[in-house]
C-alpha positions in Angstrom: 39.4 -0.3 -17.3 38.5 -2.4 -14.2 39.3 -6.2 -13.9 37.3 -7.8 -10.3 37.7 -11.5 -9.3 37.5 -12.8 -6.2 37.3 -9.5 -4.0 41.1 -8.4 -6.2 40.0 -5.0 -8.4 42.9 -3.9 -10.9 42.4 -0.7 -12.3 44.3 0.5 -15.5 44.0 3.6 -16.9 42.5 3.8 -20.7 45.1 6.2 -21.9 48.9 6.5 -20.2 48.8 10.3 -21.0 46.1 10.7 -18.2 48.9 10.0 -16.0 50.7 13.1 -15.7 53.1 14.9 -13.5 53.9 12.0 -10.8 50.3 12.0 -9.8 48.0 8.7 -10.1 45.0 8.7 -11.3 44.4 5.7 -8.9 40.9 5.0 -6.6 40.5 7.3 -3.7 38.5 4.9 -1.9 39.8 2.6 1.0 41.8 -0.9 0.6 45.3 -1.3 0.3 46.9 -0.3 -3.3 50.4 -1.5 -4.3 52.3 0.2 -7.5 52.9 -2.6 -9.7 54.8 -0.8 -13.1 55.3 2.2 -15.0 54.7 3.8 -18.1 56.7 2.5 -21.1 58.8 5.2 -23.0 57.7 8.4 -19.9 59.3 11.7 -20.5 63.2 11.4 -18.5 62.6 13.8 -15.8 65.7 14.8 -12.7 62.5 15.8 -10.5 60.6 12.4 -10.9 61.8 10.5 -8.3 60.1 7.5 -9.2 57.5 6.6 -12.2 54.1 7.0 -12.0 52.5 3.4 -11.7 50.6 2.3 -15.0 47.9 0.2 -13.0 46.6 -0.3 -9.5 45.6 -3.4 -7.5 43.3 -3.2 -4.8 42.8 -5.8 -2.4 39.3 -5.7 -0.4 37.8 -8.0 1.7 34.9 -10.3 -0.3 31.2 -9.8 0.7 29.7 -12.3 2.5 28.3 -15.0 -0.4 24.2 -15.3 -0.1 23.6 -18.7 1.2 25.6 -17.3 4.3 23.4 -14.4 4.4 20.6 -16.6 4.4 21.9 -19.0 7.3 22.6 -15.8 9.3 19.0 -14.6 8.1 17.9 -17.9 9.3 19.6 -17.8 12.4 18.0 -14.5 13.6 14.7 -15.9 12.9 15.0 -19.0 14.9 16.7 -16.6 17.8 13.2 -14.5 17.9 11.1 -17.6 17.8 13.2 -19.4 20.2 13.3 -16.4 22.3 9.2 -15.9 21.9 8.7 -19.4 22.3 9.9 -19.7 25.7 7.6 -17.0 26.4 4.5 -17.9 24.5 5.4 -21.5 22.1 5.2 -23.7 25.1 1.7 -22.5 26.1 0.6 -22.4 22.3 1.6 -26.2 22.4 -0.3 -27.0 25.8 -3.3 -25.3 24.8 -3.5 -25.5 21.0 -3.0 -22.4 18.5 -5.3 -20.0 19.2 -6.7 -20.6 15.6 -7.7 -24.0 16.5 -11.2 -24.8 16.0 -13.6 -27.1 18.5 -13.4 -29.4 16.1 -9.3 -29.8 16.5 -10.0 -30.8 19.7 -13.0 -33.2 19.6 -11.2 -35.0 16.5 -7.9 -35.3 18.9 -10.2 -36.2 21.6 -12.4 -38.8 20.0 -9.1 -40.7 18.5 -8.1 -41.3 22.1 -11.0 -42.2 23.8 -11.3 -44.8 21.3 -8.1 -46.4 20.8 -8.5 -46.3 25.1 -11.2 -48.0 24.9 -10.6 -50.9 22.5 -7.2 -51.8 23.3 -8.2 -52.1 26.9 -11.6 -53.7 26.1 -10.7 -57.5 27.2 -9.5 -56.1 30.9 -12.8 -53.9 31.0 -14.7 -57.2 30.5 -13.0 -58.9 33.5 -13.8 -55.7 35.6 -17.7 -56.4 34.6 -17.3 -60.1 36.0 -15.1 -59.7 39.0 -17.5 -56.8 40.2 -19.9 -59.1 39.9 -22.1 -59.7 43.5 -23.8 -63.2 43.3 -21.8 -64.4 40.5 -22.2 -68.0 38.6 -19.6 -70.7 40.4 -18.1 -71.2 36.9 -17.5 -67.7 37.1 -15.6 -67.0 39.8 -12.2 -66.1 39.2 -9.0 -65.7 41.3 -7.7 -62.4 39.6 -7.4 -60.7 36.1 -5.2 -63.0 34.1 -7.3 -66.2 35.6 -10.7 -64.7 34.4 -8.9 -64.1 31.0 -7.2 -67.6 29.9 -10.7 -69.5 31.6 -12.6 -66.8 29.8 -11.0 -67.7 26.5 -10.8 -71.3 27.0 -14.6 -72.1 27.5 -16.1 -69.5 25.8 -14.5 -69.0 22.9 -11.0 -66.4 21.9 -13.4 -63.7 20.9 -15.6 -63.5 24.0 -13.7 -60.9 26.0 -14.5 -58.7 23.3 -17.8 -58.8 22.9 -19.8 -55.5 22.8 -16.7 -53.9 22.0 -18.5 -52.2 18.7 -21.0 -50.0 21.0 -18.0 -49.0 22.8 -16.0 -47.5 20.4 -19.4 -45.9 18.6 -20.4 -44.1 22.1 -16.7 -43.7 22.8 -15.7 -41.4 19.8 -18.8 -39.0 20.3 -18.1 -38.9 24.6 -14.2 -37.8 24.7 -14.6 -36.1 21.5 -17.1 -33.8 23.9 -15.2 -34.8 27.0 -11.6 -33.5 25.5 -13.0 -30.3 23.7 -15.4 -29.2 26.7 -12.0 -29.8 29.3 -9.6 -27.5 26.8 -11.8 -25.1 26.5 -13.2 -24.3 30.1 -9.6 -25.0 31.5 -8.1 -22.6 29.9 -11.1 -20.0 30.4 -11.1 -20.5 34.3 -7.6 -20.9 34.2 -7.2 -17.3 32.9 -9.9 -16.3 35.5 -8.2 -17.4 38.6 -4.7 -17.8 38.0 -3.5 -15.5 35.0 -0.8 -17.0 33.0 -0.7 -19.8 35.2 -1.8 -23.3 35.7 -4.7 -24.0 38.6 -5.6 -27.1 40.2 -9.3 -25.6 40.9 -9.4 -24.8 37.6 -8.4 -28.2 36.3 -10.6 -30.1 38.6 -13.8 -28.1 37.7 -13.1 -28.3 34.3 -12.9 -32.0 34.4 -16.4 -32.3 36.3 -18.1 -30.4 33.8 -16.2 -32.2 31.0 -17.8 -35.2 32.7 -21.7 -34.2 32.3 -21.7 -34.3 28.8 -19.2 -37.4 28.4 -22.0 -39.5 30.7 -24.7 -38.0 28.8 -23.2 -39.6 25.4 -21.5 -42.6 26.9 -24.4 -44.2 29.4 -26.2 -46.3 27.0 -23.3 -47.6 25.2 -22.0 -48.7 29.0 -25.5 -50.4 29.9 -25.4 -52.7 26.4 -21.7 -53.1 26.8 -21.8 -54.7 30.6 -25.0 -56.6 29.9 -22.8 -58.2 26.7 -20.2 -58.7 28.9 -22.0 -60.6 31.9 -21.3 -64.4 32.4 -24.0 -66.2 30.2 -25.3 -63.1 28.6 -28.4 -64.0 26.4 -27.4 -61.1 24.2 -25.2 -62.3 21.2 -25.6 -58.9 19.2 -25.6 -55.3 20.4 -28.8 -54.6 18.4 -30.3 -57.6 19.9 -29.6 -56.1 23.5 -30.7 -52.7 22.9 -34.3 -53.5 21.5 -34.8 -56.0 24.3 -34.2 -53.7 26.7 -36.2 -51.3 25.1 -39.1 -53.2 25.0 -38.7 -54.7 28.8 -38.2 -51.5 30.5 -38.5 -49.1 28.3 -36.0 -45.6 27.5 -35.3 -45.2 30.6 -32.9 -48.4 31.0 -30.3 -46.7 29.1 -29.6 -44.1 32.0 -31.0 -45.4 35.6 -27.3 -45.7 36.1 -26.6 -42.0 35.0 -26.7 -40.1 38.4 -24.5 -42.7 39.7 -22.4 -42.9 36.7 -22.1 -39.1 37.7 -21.5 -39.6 41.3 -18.6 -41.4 40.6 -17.0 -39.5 37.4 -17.4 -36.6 38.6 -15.1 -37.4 41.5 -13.0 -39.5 39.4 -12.4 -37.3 37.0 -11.5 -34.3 39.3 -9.3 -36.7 41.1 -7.6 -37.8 37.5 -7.2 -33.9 36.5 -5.3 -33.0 39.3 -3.2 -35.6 39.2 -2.2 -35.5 35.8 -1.3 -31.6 35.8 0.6 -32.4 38.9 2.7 -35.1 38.0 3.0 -32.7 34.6 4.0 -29.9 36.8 6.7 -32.4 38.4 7.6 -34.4 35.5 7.2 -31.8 32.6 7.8 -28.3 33.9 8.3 -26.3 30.9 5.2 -28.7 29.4 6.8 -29.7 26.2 6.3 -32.4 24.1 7.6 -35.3 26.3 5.9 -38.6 25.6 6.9 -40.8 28.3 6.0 -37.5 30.7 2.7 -37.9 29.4 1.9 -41.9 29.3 3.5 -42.4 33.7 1.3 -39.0 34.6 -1.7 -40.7 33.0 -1.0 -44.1 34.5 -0.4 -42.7 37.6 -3.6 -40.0 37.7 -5.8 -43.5 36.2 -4.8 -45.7 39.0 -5.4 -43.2 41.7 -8.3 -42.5 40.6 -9.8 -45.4 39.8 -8.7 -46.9 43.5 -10.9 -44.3 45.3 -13.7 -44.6 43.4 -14.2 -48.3 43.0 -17.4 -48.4 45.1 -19.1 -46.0 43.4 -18.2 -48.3 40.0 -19.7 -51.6 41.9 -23.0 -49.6 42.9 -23.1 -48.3 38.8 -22.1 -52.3 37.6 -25.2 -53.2 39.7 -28.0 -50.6 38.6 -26.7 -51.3 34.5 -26.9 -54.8 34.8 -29.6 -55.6 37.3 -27.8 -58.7 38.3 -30.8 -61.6 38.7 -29.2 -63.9 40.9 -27.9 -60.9 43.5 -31.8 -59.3 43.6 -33.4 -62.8 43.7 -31.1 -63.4 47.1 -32.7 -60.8 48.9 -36.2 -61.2 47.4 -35.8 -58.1 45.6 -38.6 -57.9 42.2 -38.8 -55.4 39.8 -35.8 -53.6 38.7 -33.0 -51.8 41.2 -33.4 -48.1 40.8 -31.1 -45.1 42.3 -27.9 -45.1 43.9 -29.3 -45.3 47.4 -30.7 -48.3 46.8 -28.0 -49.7 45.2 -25.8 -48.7 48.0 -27.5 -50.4 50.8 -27.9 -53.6 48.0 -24.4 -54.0 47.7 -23.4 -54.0 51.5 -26.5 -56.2 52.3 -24.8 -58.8 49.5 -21.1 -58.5 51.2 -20.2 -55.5 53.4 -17.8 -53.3 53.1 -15.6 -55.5 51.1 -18.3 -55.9 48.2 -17.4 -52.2 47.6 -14.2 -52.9 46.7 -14.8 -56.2 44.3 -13.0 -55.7 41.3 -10.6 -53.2 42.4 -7.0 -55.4 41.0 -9.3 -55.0 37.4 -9.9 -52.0 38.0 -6.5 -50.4 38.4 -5.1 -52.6 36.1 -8.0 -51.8 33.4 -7.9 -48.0 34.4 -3.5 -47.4 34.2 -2.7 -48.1 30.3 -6.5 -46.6 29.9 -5.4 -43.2 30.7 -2.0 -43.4 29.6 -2.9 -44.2 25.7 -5.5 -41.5 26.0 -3.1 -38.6 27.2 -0.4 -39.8 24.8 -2.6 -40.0 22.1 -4.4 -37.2 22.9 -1.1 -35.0 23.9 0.7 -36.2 20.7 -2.4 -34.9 18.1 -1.9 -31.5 19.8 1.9 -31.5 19.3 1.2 -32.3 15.8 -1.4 -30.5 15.5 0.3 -27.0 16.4 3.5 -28.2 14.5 1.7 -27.9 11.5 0.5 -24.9 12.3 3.1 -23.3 12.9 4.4 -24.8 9.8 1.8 -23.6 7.8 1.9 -20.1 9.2 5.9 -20.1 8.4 5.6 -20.8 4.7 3.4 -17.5 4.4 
């Protein structure tokens, strides 16, 4: 008969007659046993030097309980994962699970570029005016925060954000293409050039091509957004402004600025690439999740950016908005037509300074810009892969 509680066994034995001799009938096995009686009313015996014990109590260690089994289960599990983690989870993050469709991207994308573009929208109509060449007197401002209140306070609190609903329409579409086309040829000349690594040629290529189809879905939201934005714009409605220009001069309006918009995104965007995955390098080594890493790399790759490429921006603000009073000063009919000509416009109307008009708005416009997109955009792949890998640990 065996009693067990608590990791203590006693054994007794069913009959006292199987207890013969001097000899136990006791466990062989291991444990430490202590004799703990005798057997009532045992033949009297001169050779017995002591009685035979009547039960046994072994004393063994307890086995580990479950839920600690499971911790230590637990435990080994999150060892290997760390362990392939800092092997392959960091790049997994960076670069989306591998399961990841197009669409992952484009959605992440397309949240970004539009939550860039309308919380910026008011400093982007500033940029418009200040860049302007032969502007109206009442619309000549000392810098950003002067266009803004005298913006406000003659032409109503709603004004700076006027053509902001074709933005955000061409907006989603463009990064959604911009963000998806960037991943996915990144990582494919990445892997081409520098295996398991991170390249700077690859980054910057990447971000040119990226930038084809972005212009290709974004021009003609930019020509009715900066004609909306223009000091005494006759356009009060975006569908208002798109059929009059299509009926005035035709399809075509909606991308004569598109080889310029080119010649300067293409450079921009290199240039805002590079940046960005070298601050990351800098800022971020292991490229975790690291929010603030993410919005100063973005300011700092928007601002850099933007500064070099300002002229090219004043030559693209003058081909979308064919600005009447600039052309009429140097007798110029007909509409202004290819970047060469816009060029040699622009220094004709000021110099070499009219290159740079706009630039504080610019930087200024361009810094949170590319910081909200990176952060958004950085934090919908962390979340995204979280859940992944979440999903993928439940099965």
């Amino acid at each position: 008969m065996e009693f067990e509680n608590d990791g203590v066994r006693i054994e007794v034995p069913e009959r006292p007659e199987a207890i013969g001799n001097g000899k136990a009938s006791g466990p062989s096995g291991g444990g430490s046993s202590i004799a703990a009686g005798s057997v009532a009313g045992a033949r009297k015996s001169p050779a017995l030097a002591s009685p035979p014990p009547f039960f046994h109590i072994l004393v063994k260690p307890p086995s580990p309980p479950s839920r600690l089994l499971n911790i230590m289960d637990n435990f080994s599990d999150e060892k290997n994962n760390s362990s392939s983690s800092s092997n392959n989870g960091e790049v997994e993050y960076e670069s989306l699970p591998e399961t990841a469709s197009t669409s992952t991207h484009m959605i992440a994308g397309a949240v970004a570029g539009v939550l860039e573009h309308s919380v910026m929208y008011p400093i982007d109509c500033v940029k418009t005016r200040m860049q302007s060449l032969q502007p109206d007197p009442a619309a000549r401002y000392r810098n950003v925060m002067d266009a803004l209140k005298r913006i406000v306070r003659t032409e109503g609190f709603w004004r700076p954000m006027r053509g902001l609903n074709v933005t955000a329409t061409g907006a989603g579409p463009a990064h959604a293409l911009y963000f998806a086309c960037y991943e996915k040829i990144k990582k494919t000349l990445s892997d081409t050039i520098h295996p398991g690594g991170n390249s700077h040629i690859a980054n910057g290529a990447a971000g040119c091509v990226a930038t084809l189809f972005h212009d290709a879905a974004m021009n003609p939201a930019e020509v009715v957004k900066q004609r909306m934005q223009m000091y005494n714009s006759p356009y009060k409605r975006v569908l208002d402004c798109m059929r009059t220009v299509w009926k005035n001069e035709g399809a075509g309006a909606f991308y004569r600025s598109y080889t310029t918009q080119l010649t300067m995104n293409i450079p921009f965007q290199a240039v805002h690439f590079m940046t960005y995955e070298f601050l990351q390098e800098k800022l971020n080594p292991h490229r975790q999740y690291n929010p603030s890493s993410h919005v100063l790399s973005g300011a700092m790759a928007g601002a850099v950016s933007a500064a070099v490429t300002t002229p090219l921006d004043v030559c693209k603000t003058l081909l979308n908005t064919q600005e009447s009073l600039a052309l009429n000063s140097l007798n110029i009919s007909g509409h202004l037509s290819g970047m060469a000509n816009a060029f040699r416009t622009v220094y004709r109307l000021g110099g070499i300074p009219a290159y740079f008009k706009g630039v504080q708005a610019r930087v200024i416009y361009q810094m949170p810009s590319t910081a909200i997109a990176w952060s958004v955009y950085e934090f919908f792949k962390y979340f995204i892969s979280k859940h992944h890998r979440e999903r993928r640990s439940t099965y």
